[in-house]
ROLONU-946875 format. One record per residue (C-alpha): x negated, y, z; residue in one letter. Coordinates in steps of 0.2 Angstrom, whole numbers, padded with zeros to 4 digits, always signed. Each point is the difference from the previous one (the first is absolute). Layout:
# ROLONU-946875
XYZA...
***
This chain:
# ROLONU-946875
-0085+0222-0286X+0019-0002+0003X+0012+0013+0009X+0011-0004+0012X+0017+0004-0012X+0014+0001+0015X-0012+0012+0014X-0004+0011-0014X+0018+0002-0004X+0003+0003+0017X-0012+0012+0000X+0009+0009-0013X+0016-0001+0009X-0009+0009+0017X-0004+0016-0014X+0019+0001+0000X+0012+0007+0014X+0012-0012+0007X+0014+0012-0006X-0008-0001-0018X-0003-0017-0001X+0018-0003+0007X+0010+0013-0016X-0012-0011-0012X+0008-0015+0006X+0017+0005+0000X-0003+0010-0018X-0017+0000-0006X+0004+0011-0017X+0005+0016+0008X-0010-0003+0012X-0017+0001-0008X+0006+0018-0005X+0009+0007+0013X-0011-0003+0012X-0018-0006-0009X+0000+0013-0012X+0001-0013-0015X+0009+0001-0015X+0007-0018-0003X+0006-0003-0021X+0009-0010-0010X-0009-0007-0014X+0000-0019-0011X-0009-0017+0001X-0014-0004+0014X-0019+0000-0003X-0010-0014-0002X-0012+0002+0013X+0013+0003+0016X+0010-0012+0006X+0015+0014+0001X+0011+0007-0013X-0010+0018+0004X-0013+0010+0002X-0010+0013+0008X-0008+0014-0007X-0013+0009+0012X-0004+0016-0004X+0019+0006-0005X+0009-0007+0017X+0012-0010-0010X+0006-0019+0002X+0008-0006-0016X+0012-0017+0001X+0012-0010-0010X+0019+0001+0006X+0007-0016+0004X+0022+0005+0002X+0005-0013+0012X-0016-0005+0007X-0009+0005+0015X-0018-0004-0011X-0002+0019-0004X-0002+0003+0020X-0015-0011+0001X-0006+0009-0017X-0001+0014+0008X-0008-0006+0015X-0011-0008-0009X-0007+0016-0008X-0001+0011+0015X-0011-0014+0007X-0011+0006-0015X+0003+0015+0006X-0006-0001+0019X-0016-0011-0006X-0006+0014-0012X+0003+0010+0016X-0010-0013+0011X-0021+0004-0004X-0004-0014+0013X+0012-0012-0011X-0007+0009-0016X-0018-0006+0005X+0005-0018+0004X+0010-0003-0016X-0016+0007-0010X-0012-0013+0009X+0012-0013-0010X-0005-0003-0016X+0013+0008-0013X+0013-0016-0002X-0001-0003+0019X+0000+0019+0004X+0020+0000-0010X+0006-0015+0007X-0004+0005+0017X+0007+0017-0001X+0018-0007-0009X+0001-0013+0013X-0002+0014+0014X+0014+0008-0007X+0011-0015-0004X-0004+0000+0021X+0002+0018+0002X+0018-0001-0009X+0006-0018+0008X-0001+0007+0018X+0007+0016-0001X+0014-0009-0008X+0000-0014+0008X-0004+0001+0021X-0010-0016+0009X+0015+0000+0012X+0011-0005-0013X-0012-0011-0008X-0004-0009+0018X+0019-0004+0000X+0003-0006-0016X-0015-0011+0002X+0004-0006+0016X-0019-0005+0005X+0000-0011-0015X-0012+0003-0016X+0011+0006-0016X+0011-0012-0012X+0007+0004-0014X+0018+0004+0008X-0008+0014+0010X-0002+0012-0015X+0021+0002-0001X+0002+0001+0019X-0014+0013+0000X+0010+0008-0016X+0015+0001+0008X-0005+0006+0018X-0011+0013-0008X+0000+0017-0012X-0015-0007-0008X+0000-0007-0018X-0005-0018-0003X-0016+0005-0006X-0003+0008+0017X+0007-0014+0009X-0013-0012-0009X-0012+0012+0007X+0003-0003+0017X+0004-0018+0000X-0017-0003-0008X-0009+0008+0014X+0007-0013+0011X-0006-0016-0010X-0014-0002+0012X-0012-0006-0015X-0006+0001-0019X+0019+0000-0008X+0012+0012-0010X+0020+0005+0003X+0005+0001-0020X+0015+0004-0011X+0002-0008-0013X+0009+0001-0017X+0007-0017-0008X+0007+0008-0016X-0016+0009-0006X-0011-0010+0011X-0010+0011+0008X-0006+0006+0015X+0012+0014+0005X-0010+0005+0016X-0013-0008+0012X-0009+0004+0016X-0013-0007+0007X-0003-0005+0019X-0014+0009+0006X-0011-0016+0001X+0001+0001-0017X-0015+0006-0013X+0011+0000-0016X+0014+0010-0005X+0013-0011-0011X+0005+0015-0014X+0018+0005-0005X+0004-0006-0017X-0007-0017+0002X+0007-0014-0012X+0004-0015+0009X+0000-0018-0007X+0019-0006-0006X-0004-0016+0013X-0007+0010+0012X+0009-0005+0019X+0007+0015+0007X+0012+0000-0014X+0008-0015+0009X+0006+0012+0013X+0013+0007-0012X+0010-0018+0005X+0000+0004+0018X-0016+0000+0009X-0017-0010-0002X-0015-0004+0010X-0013-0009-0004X-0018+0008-0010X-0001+0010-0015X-0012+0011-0009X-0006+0018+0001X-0004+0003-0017X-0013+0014-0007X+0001+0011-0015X-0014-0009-0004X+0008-0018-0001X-0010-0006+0013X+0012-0008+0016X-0002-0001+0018X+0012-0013+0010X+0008+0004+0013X+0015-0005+0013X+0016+0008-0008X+0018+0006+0009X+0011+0006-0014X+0019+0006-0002X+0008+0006-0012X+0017+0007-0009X+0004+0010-0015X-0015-0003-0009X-0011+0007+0015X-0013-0010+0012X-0007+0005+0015X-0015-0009+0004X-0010-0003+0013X-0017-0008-0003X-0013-0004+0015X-0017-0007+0000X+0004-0009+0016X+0003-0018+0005X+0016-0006+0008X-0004-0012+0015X+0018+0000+0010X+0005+0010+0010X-0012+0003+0012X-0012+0006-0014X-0008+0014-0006X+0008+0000-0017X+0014+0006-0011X+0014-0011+0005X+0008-0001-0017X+0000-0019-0001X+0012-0004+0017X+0018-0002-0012X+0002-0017-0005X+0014+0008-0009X-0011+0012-0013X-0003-0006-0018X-0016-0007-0003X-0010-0007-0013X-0006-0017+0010X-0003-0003+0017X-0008+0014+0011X-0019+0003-0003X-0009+0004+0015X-0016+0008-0002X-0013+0007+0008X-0018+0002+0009X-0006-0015+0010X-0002+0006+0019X-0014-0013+0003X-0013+0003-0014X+0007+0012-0011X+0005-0009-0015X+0016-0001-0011X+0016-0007+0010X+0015-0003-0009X+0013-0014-0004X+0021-0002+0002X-0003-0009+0017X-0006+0007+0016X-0004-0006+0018X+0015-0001+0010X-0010+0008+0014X-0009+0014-0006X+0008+0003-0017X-0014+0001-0010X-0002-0010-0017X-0017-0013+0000X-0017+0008-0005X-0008-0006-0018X-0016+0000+0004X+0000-0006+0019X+0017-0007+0000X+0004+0006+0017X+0017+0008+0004X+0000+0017+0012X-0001-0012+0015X-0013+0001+0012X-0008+0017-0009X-0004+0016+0011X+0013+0016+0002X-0004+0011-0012X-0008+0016+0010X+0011+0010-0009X+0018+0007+0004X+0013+0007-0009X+0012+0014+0010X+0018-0001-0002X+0002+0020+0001X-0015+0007-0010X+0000-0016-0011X-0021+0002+0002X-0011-0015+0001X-0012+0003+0013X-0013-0008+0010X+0009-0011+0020X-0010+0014+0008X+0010+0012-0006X+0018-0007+0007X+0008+0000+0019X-0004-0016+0007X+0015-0011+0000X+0010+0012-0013X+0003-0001-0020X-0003+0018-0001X-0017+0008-0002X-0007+0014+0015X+0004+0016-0014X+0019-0006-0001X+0001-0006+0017X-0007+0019+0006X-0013-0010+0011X
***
């Protein structure tokens, strides 16, 4: 079983008032306890298990967080921890976090509230703007930061909502090497934990020169590694990363485009990869077909050309993949978004 992590935070959100949920936005300490009947206190370090600097403890009304003077991080804290809150309120939510098994069960319930927390913070007017129709990049995360109250934590929330597949919006820390904060995409079965030690070779840190695109690895606590395709910028010792499980064609694809700059730093040439449209094998090479932009299959060494259109879509305004059915004939945009 695997919830759906943005409706149920909407579904959080709709328990709220628009005038409540507009004072959380503008000032989410006071209020939680003017206006919720929460105490909100100061206390130190983070727990381990939440991937906030706070907590929540039921029973007593009270949302404990770690101040952070000259941050907006705190604001999502407490967010965070009322989205605890609301679920504890929730018995139909109650009941489909218990059908999960315990791991699964936290995970989805901190991911809801990493949700809850993005979008009162963070509307999807604003994102749609920042984003421009587009999937997110690297360079997003700042322009979101800076139209936004939201803290970067909670910016990274919402970009990663927009990845459009298995993939992760991550923070990272060159000078300890770590993880400092990680979201999942909602296509994605695995949370990447805070606190992460990252290899000294690893590629985001090649961010910190500029900018790089090219492939790069989620690594595990574990040790074990997961490739991906990597966007990374970086300064004062800080990369935001953005990591996507999906291919780059050109830019009529269905990908990340985060290998279109000639200009980016990269290790070799780019490495196209992918699934084979024909028989479903493993594509990938640095050259592709001039017509249809796919790389040569290695098992039937056809290119993209000649293969059937994929009977599934991709809307520009709900950035769901759905079924031709389900769009206006003769329009990108599917029949919910286009209000046929």
């Amino acid at each position: 079983m695997k919830l759906r992590v943005r409706r149920n935070a909407e579904r959080l959100h709709q328990a709220l008032s628009a005038e409540a949920l507009a004072q959380l936005a503008a000032d989410p300490i006071p209020a939680v306890a003017t206006h919720l009947k929460l105490r909100a206190v100061q206390v130190g370090p983070a727990t381990e298990e939440c991937s906030c600097d706070g907590a929540y403890l039921p029973g007593y009304g009270v949302i404990c967080y770690v101040p952070t003077p000259n941050s907006r991080r705190e604001n999502f804290t407490v967010l965070h921890e009322f989205g605890h809150h609301l679920v504890r309120s929730d018995d139909d939510l109650l009941s489909e976090l218990a059908d999960l098994d315990q791991e699964g069960g936290i995970v989805a319930e901190e991911r809801i509230c990493d949700a809850f927390a993005g979008g009162v913070l963070i509307p999807d007017t604003t994102l749609d703007t920042v984003l421009t129709g587009t999937r997110p990049r690297a360079r997003h995360l700042r322009q979101l930061y800076e139209a936004t109250t939201g803290s970067w934590e909670a910016c990274s929330v919402r970009l990663a909502e927009r990845i459009g597949c298995d993939g992760y919006v991550a923070l990272l820390d060159r000078e300890t090497r770590r993880v400092r904060f990680a979201s999942a995409s909602p296509q994605s079965e695995y949370a990447w934990r805070r606190g992460t030690l990252l290899p000294h070779d690893h590629a985001a840190w090649k961010g910190l020169s500029g900018a790089y695109q090219g492939q790069g690895d989620i690594v595990w606590s574990s040790g074990k590694r997961r490739r991906m395709w990597l966007d990374a910028v970086g300064s004062s010792g800080t990369v935001v990363a953005v990591f996507s499980d999906d291919p780059y064609f050109g830019s009529g694809g269905t990908g990340l485009t985060i290998l279109d700059d000639p200009g980016v730093t990269r290790d070799t040439g780019v490495l196209l990869s992918g699934t084979c449209r024909h028989c479903g094998g493993p594509a990938w090479g640095s050259t592709a077909c001039d017509k249809c932009g796919d790389p040569k299959c290695k098992r039937c060494g056809r290119c993209g050309c000649g293969a059937k259109d994929s009977p599934m879509r991709t809307c520009p305004a709900c950035h769901m993949t759905k079924p031709k059915a389900q769009f206006v004939r003769g329009s990108a945009h599917c029949r919910d978004c286009a209000g046929a």
